[in-house]
N, C-alpha and C positions, 0 to 999 in steps of 0.2 A: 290637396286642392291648390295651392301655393304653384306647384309644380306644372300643374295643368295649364293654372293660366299665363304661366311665365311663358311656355311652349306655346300656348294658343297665339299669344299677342306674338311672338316671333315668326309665328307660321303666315300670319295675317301681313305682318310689314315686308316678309319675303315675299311671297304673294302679289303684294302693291308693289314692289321692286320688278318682279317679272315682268308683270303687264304694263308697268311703266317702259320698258326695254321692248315690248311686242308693239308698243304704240310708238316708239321710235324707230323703229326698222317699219312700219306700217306710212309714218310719211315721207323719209327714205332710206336707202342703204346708208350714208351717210353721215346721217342722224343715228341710224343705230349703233353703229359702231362704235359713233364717237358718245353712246349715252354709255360704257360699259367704263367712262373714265368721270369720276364725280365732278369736278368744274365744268366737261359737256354736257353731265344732265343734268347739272342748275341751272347752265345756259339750254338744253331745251324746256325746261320748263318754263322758264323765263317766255321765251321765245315762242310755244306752244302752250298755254295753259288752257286751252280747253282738249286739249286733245290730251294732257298729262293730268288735270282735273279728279277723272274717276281713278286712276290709278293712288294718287296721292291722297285720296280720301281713303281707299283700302286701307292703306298702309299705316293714316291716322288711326283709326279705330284698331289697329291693333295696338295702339300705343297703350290703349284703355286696360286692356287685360293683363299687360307686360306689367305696368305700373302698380295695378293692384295686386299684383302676384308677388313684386317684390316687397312692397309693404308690410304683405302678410309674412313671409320668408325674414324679413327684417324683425317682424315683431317676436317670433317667436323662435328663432335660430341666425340671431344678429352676424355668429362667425361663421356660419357657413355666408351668406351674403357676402360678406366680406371676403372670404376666399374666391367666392365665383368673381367680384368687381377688382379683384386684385390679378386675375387671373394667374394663380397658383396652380391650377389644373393643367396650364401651357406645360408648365416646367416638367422636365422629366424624370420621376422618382430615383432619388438613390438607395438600393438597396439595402436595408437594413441587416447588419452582421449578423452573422450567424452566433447563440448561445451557445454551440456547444459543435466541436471539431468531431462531426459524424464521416465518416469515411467506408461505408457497408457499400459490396459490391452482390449482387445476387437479386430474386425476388421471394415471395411469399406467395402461396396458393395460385404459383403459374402467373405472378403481375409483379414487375419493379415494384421495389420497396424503397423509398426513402424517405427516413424518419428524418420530422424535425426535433422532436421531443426525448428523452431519453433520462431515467432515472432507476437507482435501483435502494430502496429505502426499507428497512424492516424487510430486507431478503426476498423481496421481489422487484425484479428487474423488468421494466418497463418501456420499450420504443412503441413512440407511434406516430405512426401518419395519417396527417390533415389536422383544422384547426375546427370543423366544428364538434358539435354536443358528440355527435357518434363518431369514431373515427374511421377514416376510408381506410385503413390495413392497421394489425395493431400486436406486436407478440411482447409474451408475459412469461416469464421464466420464473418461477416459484421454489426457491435455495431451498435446504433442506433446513436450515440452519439461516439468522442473521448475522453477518460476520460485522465486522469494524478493522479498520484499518485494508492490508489487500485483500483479493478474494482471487482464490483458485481455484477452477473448477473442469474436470478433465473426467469426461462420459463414450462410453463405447457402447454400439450396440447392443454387447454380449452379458455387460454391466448388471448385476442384479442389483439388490438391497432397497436402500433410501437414495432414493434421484429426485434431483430437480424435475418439477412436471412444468412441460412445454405447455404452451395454450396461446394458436394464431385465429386473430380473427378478421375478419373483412364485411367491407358492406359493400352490395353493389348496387347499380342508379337506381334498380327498380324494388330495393329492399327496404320495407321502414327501419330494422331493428338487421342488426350485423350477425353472418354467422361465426361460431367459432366452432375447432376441433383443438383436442388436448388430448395426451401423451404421457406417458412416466417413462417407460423405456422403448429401447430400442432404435436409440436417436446419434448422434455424436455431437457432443460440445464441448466447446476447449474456452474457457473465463481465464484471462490474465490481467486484472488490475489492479493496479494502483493509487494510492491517493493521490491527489493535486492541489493546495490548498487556493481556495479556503474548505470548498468542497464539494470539489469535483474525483471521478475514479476515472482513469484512462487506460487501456493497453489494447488487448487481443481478442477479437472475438471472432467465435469458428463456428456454425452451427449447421445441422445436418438431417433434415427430419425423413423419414421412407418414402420412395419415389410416389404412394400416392396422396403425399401430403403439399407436393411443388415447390419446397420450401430449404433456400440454401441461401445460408447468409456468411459473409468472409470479411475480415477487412481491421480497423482501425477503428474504437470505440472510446468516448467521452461520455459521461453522463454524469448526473447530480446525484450527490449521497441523501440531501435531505431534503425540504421545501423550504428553503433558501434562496436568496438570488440578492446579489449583492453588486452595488454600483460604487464604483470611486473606492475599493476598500472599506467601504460602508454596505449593509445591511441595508436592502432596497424595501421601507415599508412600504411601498405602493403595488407589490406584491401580492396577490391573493392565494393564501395557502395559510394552512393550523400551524406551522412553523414559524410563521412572518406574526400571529398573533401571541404565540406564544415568547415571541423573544420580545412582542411588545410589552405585555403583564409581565415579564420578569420584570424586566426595566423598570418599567412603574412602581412593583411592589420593592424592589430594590431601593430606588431615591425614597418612597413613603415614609417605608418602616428603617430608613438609613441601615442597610445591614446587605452583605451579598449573600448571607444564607438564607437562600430562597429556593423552596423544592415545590414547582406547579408541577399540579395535578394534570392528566390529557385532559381536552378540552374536549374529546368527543366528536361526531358529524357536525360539520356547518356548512350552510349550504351558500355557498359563491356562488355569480357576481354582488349578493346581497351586500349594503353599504354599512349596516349597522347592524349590530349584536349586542344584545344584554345577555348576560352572562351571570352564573353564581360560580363563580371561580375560588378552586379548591388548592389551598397550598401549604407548605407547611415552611413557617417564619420562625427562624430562631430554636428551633425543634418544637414548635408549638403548632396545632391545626388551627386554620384558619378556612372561612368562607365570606368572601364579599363580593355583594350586588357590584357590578360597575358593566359600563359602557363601553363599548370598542367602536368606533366608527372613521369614517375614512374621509380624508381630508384632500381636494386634489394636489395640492401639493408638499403638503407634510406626508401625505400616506396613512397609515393605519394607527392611531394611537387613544387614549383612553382619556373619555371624555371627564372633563374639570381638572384635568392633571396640568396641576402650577405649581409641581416641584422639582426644585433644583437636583442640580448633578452631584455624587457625593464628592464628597471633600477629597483629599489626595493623603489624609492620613484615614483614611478611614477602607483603605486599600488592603487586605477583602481576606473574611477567613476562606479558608479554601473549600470550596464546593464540598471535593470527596468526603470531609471528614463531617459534611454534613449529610449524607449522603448513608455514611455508615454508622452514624447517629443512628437516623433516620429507621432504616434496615434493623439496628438492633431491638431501639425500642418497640418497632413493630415484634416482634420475635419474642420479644421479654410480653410482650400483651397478649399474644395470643397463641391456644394451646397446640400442642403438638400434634393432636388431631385433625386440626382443621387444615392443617398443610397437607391431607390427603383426600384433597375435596372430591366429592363425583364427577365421574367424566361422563357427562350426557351424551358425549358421539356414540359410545359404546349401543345401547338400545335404543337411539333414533332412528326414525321411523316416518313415513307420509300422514299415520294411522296415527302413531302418536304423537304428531304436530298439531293435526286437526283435533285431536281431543284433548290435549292441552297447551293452547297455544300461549298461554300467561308466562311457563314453563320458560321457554325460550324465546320469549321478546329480546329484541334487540342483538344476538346475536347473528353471528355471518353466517350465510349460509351457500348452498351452491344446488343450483336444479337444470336438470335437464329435458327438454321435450322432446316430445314424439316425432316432431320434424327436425332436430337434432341441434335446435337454437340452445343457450346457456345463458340461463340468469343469475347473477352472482350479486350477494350484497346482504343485508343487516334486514331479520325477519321484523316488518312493523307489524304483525296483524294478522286476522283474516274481515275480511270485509262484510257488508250484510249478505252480500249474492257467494260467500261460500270459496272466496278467491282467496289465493294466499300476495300478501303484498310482500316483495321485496324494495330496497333501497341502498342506491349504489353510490357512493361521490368519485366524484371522473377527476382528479387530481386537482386543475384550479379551475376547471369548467363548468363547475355544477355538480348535479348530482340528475340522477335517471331511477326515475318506479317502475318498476316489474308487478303487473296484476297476471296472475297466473291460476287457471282452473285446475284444482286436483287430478282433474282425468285426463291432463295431458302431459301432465308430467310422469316420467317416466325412469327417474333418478334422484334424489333429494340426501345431499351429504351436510352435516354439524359441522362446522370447518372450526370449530374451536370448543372448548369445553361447555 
């Protein structure tokens, strides 16, 4: 509303300006000319007021609309006002640096590729491009294995066994929901990276899908090892991703319980840009379990931290038993508690099923899964349900973007895999 009448009242005092200018060339050549410079057209107005009259009345009554549009703009988005009366808008954007040295020459499904995003975390490798909810082109390399430290990986067509499964997708203008296709073999890939610190992987990347997949990518690759992102040598909490909250709870439980032996539990799906999370956060302090209620919320310029936390830094003798040996603490006593049995838990992929989703769908709440439809779309993500009308619901989170629901009819799915036990 603000907007309309800011533009109304300009359109109106433009307007009074024109016919101001038509009423000067209308008593002479002149006069008009000389009304196109502001001292002649206060001397004609001066000089003619009845004949510049209706024009300058236009042009007041636009003031009315200008005026209350910016009040309103003022009341309730003071900084943008301030940016438009500062005029900030003139000045010409400097390009904001690039996170990450992408250097990929080729396209994807027959269209230039160029990613601005790039990660490979828990053994899948991640480019994508564009910055909204869905992404305009997107490929996912799925390791067979999560490695740490470099990763090499060198695939030939001819290649049998355990491979990496390809998976590109795209959306196009007239699509709501992107297609994808996916692959295990018969592709060529060549991974050369290395760490970077603090943690970044860099090197060589070669990829090669069958001519009718469109898809050839070559060049110089950077990406992020984990959901991290770090300014000044420091850990950027203003960061949204489960890694940025989780290095917050450590912190916190660290100064609390004054002790670095702190083992958090995952946090699980959260759903970004959300500003606030209450939490029953699971950790194990000093080799003891713990669970406590607390708050995470976001500050604009502290970033992500935990709400009523008024505790200091620890001390410089209190410098730190070492993670690992809590770590394999940890791992024994688990092992010492429980029996040797249950280390041979059931694998549900094995007899999954569309049939035996729908009839017990309590079964496998929450885990991942993967479906594919008759029109050859893919929805991938964490099973919540089936709904009253008989839909299976999936649920995806899109890195720091959000997360995406999949409502899906039984009878048009046409493939449904357990991607995990």
């Amino acid at each position: 509303m603000d907007a309309l009448l800011i533009l109304g009242g300009l359109l109106l005092i433009l307007a009074g300006l024109v016919w101001l200018v038509m009423r000067a060339f209308a008593t002479s050549l002149l006069w008009g000319w000389a009304s196109f410079l502001p001292p002649f057209t206060l001397l004609y107005v001066l000089r003619h007021w009845r004949s510049a009259r209706p024009a300058l009345a236009l042009s007041g009554l636009g003031i009315i609309p200008l005026v209350v549009g910016l009040t309103l703009l003022a009341s309730h988005d003071a900084q943008r006002l301030e940016a438009i009366l500062s005029l900030q808008w003139l000045k010409p954007q400097t390009p904001v640096p690039a996170e990450l040295a992408i250097n990929l020459r080729g396209e994807l499904h027959g269209r230039p590729f160029v990613p601005q995003q790039a990660e490979l975390i828990d053994g899948v490798l991640s480019l994508r491009e564009g910055q909204d909810f869905f992404a305009q082109s997107e490929l996912i390399i799925r390791l067979p294995k999560a490695e740490k430290g470099p990763v090499r990986v060198d695939v030939l067509p001819a290649d049998e066994g355990i491979l990496p499964e390809v998976e590109i997708s795209w959306l196009l203008p007239e699509q709501e929901l992107p297609e994808a296709r996916r692959l295990s073999r018969g592709y060529t890939l060549h991974l050369d990276l290395q760490p970077l610190a603090p943690n970044k992987l860099v090197g060589d990347f070669h990829l090669v899908l069958p001519p009718q997949f469109k898809t050839t990518l070559t060049g110089k690759l950077e990406l992020f090892s984990n959901g991290l992102r770090y300014r000044d040598g420091k850990i950027d909490r203003q960061f949204d991703s489960s890694d940025t909250l989780a290095h917050v709870l450590e912190d916190y439980l660290e100064r609390r319980f004054t002790t670095r032996q702190v083992q958090l539990q995952p946090l699980g799906a959260l759903n970004f840009p959300q500003q606030r999370f209450e939490l029953t956060v699971q950790a194990r302090i000093n080799g003891e379990s713990q669970q406590l209620p607390l708050t995470l919320q976001k500050r604009d310029k502290r970033g992500w931290q935990v709400a009523g936390d008024n505790f200091p830094p620890l001390a410089s003798n209190e410098v730190l038993a070492a993670k690992p040996a809590a770590v394999s603490e940890a791992v024994s006593a688990v092992a010492a508690s429980v029996p040797e049995r249950v280390s041979r838990s059931l694998d549900r992929r094995v007899r999954f099923s569309l049939e035996g989703l729908l009839r017990s769908p309590n079964r496998y709440q929450d885990l991942s899964m993967r479906a594919v439809t008759k029109r050859g779309n893919t929805a991938e993500g964490r099973f919540q349900g089936i709904d009253q009308q008989g839909r299976i619901i999936l649920r995806q989170r899109m890195n720091a973007q959000g997360e995406v629901t999949y409502t899906l009819q039984p009878e048009e799915i046409t493939r449904i895999e357990l991607l995990e036990p």
